[in-house]
N, C-alpha and C positions, 0 to 999 in steps of 0.2 A: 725506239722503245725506251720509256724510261728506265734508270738503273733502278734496282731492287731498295723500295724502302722508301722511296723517296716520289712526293706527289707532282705531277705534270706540273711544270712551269716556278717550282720553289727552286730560288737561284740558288740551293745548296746543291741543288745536284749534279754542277757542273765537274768534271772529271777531277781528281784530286792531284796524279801526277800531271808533270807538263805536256802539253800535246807536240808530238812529233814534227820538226820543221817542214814546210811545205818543199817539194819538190824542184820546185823553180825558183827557190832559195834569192826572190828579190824583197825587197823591201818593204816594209808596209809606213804610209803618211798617216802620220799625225793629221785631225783636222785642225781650218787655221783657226789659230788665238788660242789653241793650244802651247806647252811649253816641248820646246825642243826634246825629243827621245830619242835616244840611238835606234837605230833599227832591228827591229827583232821580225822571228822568225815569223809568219801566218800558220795559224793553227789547222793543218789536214783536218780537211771537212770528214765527219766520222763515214768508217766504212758502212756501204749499205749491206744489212745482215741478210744473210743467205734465206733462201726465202725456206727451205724445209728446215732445216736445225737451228731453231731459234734455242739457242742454250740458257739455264737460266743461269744467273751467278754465283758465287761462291757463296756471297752475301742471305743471299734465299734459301742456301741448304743449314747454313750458322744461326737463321734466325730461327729457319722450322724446327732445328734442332733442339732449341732451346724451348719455343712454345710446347714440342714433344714432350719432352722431360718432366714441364713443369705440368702437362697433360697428366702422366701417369704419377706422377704424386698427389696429381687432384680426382682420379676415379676407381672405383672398386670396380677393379674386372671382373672380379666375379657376382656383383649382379649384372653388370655388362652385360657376359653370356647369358644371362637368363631374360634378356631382350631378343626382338626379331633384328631383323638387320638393318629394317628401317629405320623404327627407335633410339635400336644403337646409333645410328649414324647421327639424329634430328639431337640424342642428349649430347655427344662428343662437339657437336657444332657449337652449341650452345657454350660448352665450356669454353672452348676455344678461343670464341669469342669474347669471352670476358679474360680471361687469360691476355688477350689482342690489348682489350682495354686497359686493365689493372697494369701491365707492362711498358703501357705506352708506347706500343711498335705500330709506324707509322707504315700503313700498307696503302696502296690504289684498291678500289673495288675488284677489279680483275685478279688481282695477287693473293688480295684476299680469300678468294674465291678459291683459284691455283691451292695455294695451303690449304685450307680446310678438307678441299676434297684427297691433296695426298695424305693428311692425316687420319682420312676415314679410314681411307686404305690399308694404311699402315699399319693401325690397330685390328682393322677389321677383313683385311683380305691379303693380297701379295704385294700391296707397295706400286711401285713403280709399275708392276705387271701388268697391273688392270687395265687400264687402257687398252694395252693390246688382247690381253684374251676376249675383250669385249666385245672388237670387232672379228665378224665372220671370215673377212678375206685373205685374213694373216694364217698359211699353212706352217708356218713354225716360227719359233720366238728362240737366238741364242743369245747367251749370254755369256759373253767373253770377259771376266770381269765386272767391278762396280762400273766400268765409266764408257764400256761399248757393247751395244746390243744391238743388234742387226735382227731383222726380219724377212721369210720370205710370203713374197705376192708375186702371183699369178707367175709362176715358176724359175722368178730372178729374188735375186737377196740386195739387202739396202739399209743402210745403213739408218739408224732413227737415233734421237736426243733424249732420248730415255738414259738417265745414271740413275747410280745409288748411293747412298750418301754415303759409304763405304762398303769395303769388304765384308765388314760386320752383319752390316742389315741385309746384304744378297744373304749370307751365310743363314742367317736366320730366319730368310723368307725359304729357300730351301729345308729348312729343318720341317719349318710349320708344311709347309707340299706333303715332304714323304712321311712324316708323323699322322698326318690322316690316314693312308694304308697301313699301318703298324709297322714303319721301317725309320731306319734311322742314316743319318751323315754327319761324320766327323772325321776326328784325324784317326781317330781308332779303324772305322771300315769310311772309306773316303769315296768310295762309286756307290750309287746307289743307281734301282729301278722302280721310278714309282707311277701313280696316276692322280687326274686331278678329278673331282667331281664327276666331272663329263666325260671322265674315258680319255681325255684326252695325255699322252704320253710324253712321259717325264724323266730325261737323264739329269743326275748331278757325279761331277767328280771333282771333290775337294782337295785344297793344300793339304797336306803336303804334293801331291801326287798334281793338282793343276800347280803351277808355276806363279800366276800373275794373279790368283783369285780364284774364286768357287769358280768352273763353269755350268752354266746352269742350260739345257736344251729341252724345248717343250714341243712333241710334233701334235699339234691343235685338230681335231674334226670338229666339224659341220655341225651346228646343231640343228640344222634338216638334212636329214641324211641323204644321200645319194643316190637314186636309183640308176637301172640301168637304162631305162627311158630319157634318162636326164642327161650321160654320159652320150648316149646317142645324138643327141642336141649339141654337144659341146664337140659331137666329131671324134668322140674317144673311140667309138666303135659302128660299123654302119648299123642301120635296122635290121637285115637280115642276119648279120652277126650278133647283133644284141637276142633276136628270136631264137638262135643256135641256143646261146649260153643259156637261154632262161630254158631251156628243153634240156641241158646237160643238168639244170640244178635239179629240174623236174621230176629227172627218169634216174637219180640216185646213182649216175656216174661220178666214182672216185675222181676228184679234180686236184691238179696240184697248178698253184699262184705262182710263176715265176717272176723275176722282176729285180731292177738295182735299188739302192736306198734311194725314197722319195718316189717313186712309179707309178704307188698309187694299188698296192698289193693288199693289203689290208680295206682298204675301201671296195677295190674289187671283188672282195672274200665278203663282205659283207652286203655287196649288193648281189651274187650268188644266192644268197644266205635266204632272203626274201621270198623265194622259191620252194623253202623246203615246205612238207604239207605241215599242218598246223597240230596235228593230231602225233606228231613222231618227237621220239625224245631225241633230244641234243646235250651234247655234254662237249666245253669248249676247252681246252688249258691252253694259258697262257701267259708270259713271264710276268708281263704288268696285264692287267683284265682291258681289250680296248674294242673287241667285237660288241657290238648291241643288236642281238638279235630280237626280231618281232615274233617269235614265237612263243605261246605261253610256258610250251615246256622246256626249258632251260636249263641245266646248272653250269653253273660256270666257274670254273676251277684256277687258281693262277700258284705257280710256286712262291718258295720261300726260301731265302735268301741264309747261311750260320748265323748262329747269335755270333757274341762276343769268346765266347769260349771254343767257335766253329764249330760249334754244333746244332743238330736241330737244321737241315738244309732239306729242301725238298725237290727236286729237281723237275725238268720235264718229262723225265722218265719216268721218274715214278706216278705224274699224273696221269700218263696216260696208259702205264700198268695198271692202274688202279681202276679207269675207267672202263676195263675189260670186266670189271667184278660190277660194273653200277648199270647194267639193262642197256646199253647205251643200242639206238638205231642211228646217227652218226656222231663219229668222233672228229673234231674241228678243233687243228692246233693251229695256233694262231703265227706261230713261225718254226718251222722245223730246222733246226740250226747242229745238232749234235747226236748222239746215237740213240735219240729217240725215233730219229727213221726208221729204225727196225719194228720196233715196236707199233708204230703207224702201220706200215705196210702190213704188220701181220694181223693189226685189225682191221683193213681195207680187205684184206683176201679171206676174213673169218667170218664173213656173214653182216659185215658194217659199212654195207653199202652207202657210197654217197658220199662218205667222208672226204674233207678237205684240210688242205692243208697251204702256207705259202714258204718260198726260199727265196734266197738270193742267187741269181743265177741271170745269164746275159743272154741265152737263146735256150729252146725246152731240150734244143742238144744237151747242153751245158749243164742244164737240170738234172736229166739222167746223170750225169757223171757224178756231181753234187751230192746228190742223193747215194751212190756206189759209196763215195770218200766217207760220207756222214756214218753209214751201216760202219766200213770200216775200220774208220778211229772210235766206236765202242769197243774194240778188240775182239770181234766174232773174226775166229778162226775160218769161215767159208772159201771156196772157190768165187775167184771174177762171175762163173758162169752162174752159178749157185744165187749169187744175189741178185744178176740180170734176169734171172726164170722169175725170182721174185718180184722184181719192179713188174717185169710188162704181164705178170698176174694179178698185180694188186690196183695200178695205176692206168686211167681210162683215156685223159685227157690232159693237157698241158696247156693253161693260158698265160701267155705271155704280156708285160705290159711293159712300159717302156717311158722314160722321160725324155724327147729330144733335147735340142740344145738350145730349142727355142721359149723352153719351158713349158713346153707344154704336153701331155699322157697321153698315152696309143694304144688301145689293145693290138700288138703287132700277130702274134701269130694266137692259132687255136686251131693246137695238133694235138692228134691222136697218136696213142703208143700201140702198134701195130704188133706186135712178137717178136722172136727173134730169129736170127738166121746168120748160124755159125755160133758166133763172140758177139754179133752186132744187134744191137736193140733198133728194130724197124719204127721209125715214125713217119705221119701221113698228115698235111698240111690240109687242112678244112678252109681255112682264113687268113689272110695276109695282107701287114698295111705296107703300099710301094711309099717314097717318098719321091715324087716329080718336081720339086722345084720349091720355088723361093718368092715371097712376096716383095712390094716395095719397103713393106713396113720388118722386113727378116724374119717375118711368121713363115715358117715352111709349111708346102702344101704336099698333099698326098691324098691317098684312097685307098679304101679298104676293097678287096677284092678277093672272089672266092678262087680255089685253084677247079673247080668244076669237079670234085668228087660228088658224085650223083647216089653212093647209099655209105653213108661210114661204117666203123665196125662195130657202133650204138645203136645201128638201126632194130634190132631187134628188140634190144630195151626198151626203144621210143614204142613198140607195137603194145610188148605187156602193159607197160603206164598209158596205152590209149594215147599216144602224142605222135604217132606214125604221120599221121595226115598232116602235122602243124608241121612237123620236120618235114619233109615231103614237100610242104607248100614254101617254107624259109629257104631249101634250096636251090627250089623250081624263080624264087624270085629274084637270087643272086643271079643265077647263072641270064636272067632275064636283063639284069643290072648290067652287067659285064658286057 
């Protein structure tokens, strides 16, 4: 690849330091009727570049810098913004281009090309970003710094040649992200939680407090969303378990998403969601907004963060106190993390059937406990037993999901919370995924299989919603399965 600036085959572009001696450090001949020369080193034939990080060079980020610069001395952004994005882009080219010429910076067509489009960017979106959010396959984009950003696909992470042309320009592609939801990052409040357009979820945490650079983390959805039908396909869940869950979203049992970071809990929560009838109001809170529900009746609620003064903070408690005063028929937090469990459970058990919610939790055992600690650390004074009566009155069902290690998502169990007996909260396993083995390729294999409960303790529910015979048939087909 030629260096930056410089066109194929112009003998300037040969390397300006000396080239490293050859390895076999023998001699190189003169041809004859040539004059005698000492023998000098042969020049290492250049390395072959790796074939995914083709980096660009220093030279390329010093030139765009400069065309940058003398960009925004030559345009009024603000009729800019009163352009579509197309415009924007077809007028910024244009300048560029003569910028290119009046400068006299000698590019190749392709380099060309390279620059103008990350200067759209730059101006007009995230920079260096675009690329990746552009493509579908990338479930997260971080960013470690101006000069490493890794991404994951299809449930491994990897390294990419994505930089930035410093700390500066990350820093202030993060500003422009969480300034679109009305939040801010600096050295003054240095974490932030934001979102992008599309729902998709956005951490930043700034110097002081990152060491090496803004870190910047983006978890990307789908822009065709997921269903359960689809998940089914990919192995996440069998058919008669996928026919289970769409009967739990159906018949307005309280569901809790259990699952570790990355599992795939929020997408589950939202392919649930698909289920409920069209005609029932919904009301969601959540820290950053990332559920997209297809139902017309919606509102959707997300906290807020203290000002500068630390005040004005809204929590998730108080959204979903709040929610109790707005008509709601289900209440759907989007992550229950702190002593808004209380308040969840007491709208599950106050006539707001169906509600959902997800945690963080490793089996729906662990869940329950989770959920105990969460009520807890609000400072309710209660008995252990006192809050146990409350979980297995308020909460129906437990799905679980799961990232193996081969990167790929499981709905692993889909248990029922049964009562209690003594101290001990009784649960009953519906669904379960075994893992049998290992591929040539280290895809691990397994299978989803039912434990043979032939009427759960939803079955009455399935009869009032009219869905008795369809649950009835889902686990006359399992047990046929097995």
């Amino acid at each position: 690849m030629a260096m930056f600036g410089k066109r194929p085959g112009d003998q300037s572009a040969a390397p300006r330091a000396p080239a490293p001696a050859s390895a076999s450090g023998g001699a190189v001949f003169a041809p004859a009727g040539t004059p005698s020369m000492p023998a000098t080193p042969a020049p290492a034939p250049p390395p072959p570049a790796p074939a995914p990080e083709v980096r660009r060079s220093d030279e390329y980020y010093q030139t765009k810098s400069l065309i940058f610069g003398a960009l925004i001395e030559a345009i009024d952004l603000s009729q800019l913004s009163k352009l579509d994005s197309e415009n924007a882009r077809e007028e910024i080219r244009d300048i560029v281009n003569e910028i290119i010429a009046i400068k006299n910076v000698v590019l190749s067509i392709s380099e060309q090309e390279d620059l103008l489009d990350d200067i759209c960017n730059d101006v007009l979106g995230y920079g260096p970003l675009e690329p990746l959010l552009a493509r579908d396959d990338i479930a997260d984009i971080m960013v470690n710094g101006a000069t490493r950003t890794f991404i994951e696909v299809s449930g491994k992470i990897q390294l990419t040649n994505v930089r930035f042309r410093d700390n500066a320009q990350l820093m202030n592609i993060c500003q422009r992200i969480v300034s679109q939801v009305g939040r801010r990052v600096d050295e003054a409040s240095p974490i932030c939680d934001a979102r992008l357009l599309d729902g998709s979820r956005v951490n930043v945490i700034a110097p002081p407090l990152a060491i090496d650079g803004p870190a910047l983390t983006i978890r990307k959805f789908k822009k065709d969303k997921l269903t359960l039908d689809q998940l089914c396909r990919f192995g996440s869940i069998s058919p008669e378990g996928s026919e289970i869950l769409k009967i739990i979203g159906r018949v307005r049992c309280n569901v809790l998403i259990s699952g570790g970071t990355g599992s795939g809990k929020t997408t589950l929560l939202n392919c649930l969601t698909n289920y409920i009838d069209l005609d029932e109001r919904v009301i969601t809170c959540e820290d950053a907004a990332e559920l997209q529900l297809q139902q017309p009746h919606v509102v959707r609620l997300e906290t807020r963060p203290p000002n500068l003064e630390g005040q004005g903070a809204v929590t998730m408690r108080d959204l979903v106190k709040n929610c109790l005063r707005m008509r709601p028929e289900r209440i759907i937090v989007g992550e229950v993390r702190g002593p808004e469990a209380f308040d969840l459970l007491q709208a599950m058990n106050t006539g707001h059937d169906g509600s959902m919610g997800t945690l963080h939790a490793n089996s729906p055992r662990e869940a329950l406990s989770r959920l105990e600690s969460m009520i807890t650390m609000g400072g309710y004074a209660l008995p252990p037993r006192t809050i146990r009566e409350m979980i297995v009155s308020s909460v129906d069902v437990i799905v679980q999901a799961a990232r193996l290690r081969d990167g790929s998502r499981r709905i692993t169990h889909i248990t029922e919370v049964m009562g209690l007996e003594g101290d001990v909260v009784i649960t009953q396993d519906l669904f379960l995924y075994d893992i049998v083995g290992e591929d040539a390729n280290g895809k691990l294999k397994g299978r989803h299989r039912s434990t043979g409960i032939g009427r759960p303790r939803f079955w009455d529910r399935a009869r009032y919603f009219g869905e008795e015979e369809r649950l009835a048939a889902a686990l006359d087909a399992s047990e046929v399965r097995e």
